[in-house]
Phi, psi and omega in degrees: 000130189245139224226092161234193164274322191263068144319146149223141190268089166115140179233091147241191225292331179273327157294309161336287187298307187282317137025275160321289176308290204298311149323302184294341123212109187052028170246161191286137179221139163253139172252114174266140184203135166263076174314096138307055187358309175252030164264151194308351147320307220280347195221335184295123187306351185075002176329113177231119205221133193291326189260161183225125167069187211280335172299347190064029194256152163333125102001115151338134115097032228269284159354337169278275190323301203285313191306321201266340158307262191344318200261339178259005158270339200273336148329311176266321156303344169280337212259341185232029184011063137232157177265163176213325156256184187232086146258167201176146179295168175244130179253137170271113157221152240275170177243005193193156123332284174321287186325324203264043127274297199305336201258341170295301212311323178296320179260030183241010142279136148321149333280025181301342189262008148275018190228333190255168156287231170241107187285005158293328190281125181296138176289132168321133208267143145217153200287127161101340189268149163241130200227035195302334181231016177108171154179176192230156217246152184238138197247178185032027142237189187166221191209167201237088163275117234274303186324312191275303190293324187280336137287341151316304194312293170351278221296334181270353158290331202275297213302307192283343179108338183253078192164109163234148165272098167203143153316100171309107163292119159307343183256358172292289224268109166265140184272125170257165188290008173246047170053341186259165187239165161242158199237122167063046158056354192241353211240076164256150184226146175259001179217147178223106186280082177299128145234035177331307206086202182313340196274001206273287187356314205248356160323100193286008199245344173247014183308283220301356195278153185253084179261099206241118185285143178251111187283145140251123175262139156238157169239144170266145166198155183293139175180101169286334179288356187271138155284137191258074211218356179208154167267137155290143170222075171217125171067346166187181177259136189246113184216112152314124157256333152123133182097000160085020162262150163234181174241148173221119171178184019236151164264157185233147163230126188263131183298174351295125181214141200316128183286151170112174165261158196243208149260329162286344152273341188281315185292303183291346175281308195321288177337303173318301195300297166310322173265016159272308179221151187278358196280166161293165171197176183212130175268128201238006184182154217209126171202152195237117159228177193237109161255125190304134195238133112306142215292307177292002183095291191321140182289192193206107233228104166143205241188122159312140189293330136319304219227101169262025161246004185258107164281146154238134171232104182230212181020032175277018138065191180289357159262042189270338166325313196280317196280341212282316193261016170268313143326331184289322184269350152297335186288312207275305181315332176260348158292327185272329186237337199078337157273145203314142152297132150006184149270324189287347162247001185310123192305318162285055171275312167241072196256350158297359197247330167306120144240117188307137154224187192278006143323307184281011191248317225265193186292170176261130188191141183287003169270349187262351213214023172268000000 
């Protein structure tokens, strides 16, 4: 009988980290993961970037948020003596007149002038960019390969025992009478933690939280005329992988939406891509994931309302690189300490939306929760 504190259900970016965090101190965890091909770990370029969206607003808590990210990957490259991040600036570049007034203007205020370059300085000519209208260079992000890393984690979970490739069963999992379960007859645990990503759907103890999967695509390509010394950024992102490859992406689709890659995202991406740079490139490669997407964006963090051993850490979204490990020590401070997760991500935030069944009652189990 193997003996922790922790399940935790899923390793991407988010089961990684809080993992990670819980381990670092001293507690015991088993990670069960279903390798997935199209999760948004697994396909996302790792980009981590201070600004959000087409407004040119701050990144949430990004001042928090970016610092505590940088010190757990370079942690983790010291520690598994590989690298996984990159930092490098990002250039933001404008698409309209309008865009390059509102995003200077914006950005010669606090705290924007810790993120930007000096938006007066005329921008640098680069071989291969096309920048007719400017751009302003965005500082402290750079990008995460989230795939090496996460296989790295892996291969040292398996080795050590606290990490098995397996399909969580529901029908494994039992409530013993001191709240902690056993799981598949070999497993006990006193806390059991979702990290699905989009599979949160189909949770029966987290069905009701508004959690809605968002497909995304990227493409690899080839481009010898580009420098890779930065990320592009209009309208999609540009990220050096090195050997004069890039990742380009990302697209969002809302269900109902095609499994799979499509030509219409490969086309719309291409475009993009073109109207970043004049060299030719060649797309050597196409991939899709479904990332939990949420209605207010903000991730989705705390205990069940019912059950004060069953937990979730999802919905961290297309920024979840940037978000995951500093969240991870919120997570980990309330499984461990009692302190409240954030507000902005605390699930009970939407707890009007909670309705007690027999999931909040009964043992855990999928006869309890039909």
């Amino acid at each position: 009988m193997t003996r922790v504190e922790y399940i935790i259900i899923g390793h991407g970016i988010a089961g990684a980290t809080l993992a990670a965090e819980l381990r670092g101190r001293g507690r015991q965890v088993l990670v069960l993961d279903t390798t997935q091909p199209d999760s948004a770990s697994r396909v996302a370029a790792g980009l981590m970037n201070p600004v959000a969206g087409k407004r040119f607003a701050l990144a949430w808590r990004a001042a928090e948020l970016l610092p505590a990210a940088a010190a757990f990957y370079r942690a983790q490259e010291q520690r598994l003596g590989q690298q996984f991040f990159f930092e490098m600036p990002i250039l933001k570049l404008f698409s309209s007149v309008g865009e390059q007034n509102t995003i200077i203007a914006r950005s010669a205020d606090q705290p924007w002038q810790d993120f930007v370059a000096d938006p007066m300085e005329p921008l640098a000519s680069r071989p291969g960019v096309r920048q007719e209208l400017g751009g302003l260079q965005i500082q402290h992000g750079g990008y995460v390969r989230v795939q090496e890393l996460l296989e790295a984690l892996a291969a040292e979970g398996e080795q050590a025992g606290w990490l098995t490739h397996e399909t969580f069963d529901w029908t494994q999992l039992v409530a013993q009478p001191d709240s902690s379960f056993l799981y598949a007859d070999r497993v006990h645990a006193r806390h059991i933690v979702f990290c699905e990503g989009a599979a949160a759907i189909h949770n029966p103890y987290f069905q009701w939280l508004p959690i809605t999967p968002n497909q995304g695509e990227v493409l690899d390509v080839a481009c010898a005329g580009l420098l890779e010394t930065e990320v592009l950024n209009k309208g999609a992102y540009v990220v050096p992988l090195g050997n004069q490859q890039f990742r380009v992406g990302a697209t969002y689709r809302w269900p109902p939406f095609a499994e799979g890659t499509t030509p219409e995202a490969r086309q719309e991406l291409s475009q993009r891509l073109h109207d970043m740079t004049d060299q030719p490139f060649q797309v050597t490669g196409q991939r899709a994931g479904v990332r939990p997407a949420v209605r207010d964006r903000k991730p989705l963090l705390g205990t069940h309302p019912a059950l004060s051993n069953v937990h979730i850490f999802n919905g961290l979204g297309s920024k979840g690189v940037m978000m995951a490990p500093r969240l991870a020590q919120v997570m980990a401070d309330w499984l461990e300490k009692g302190v409240e997760p954030w507000p902005e991500v605390n699930i009970q935030r939407y707890l009007t939306l909670y309705s007690p069944g027999p999931a909040a009652t009964g043992p855990a189990s999928p006869a309890s929760c039909s």
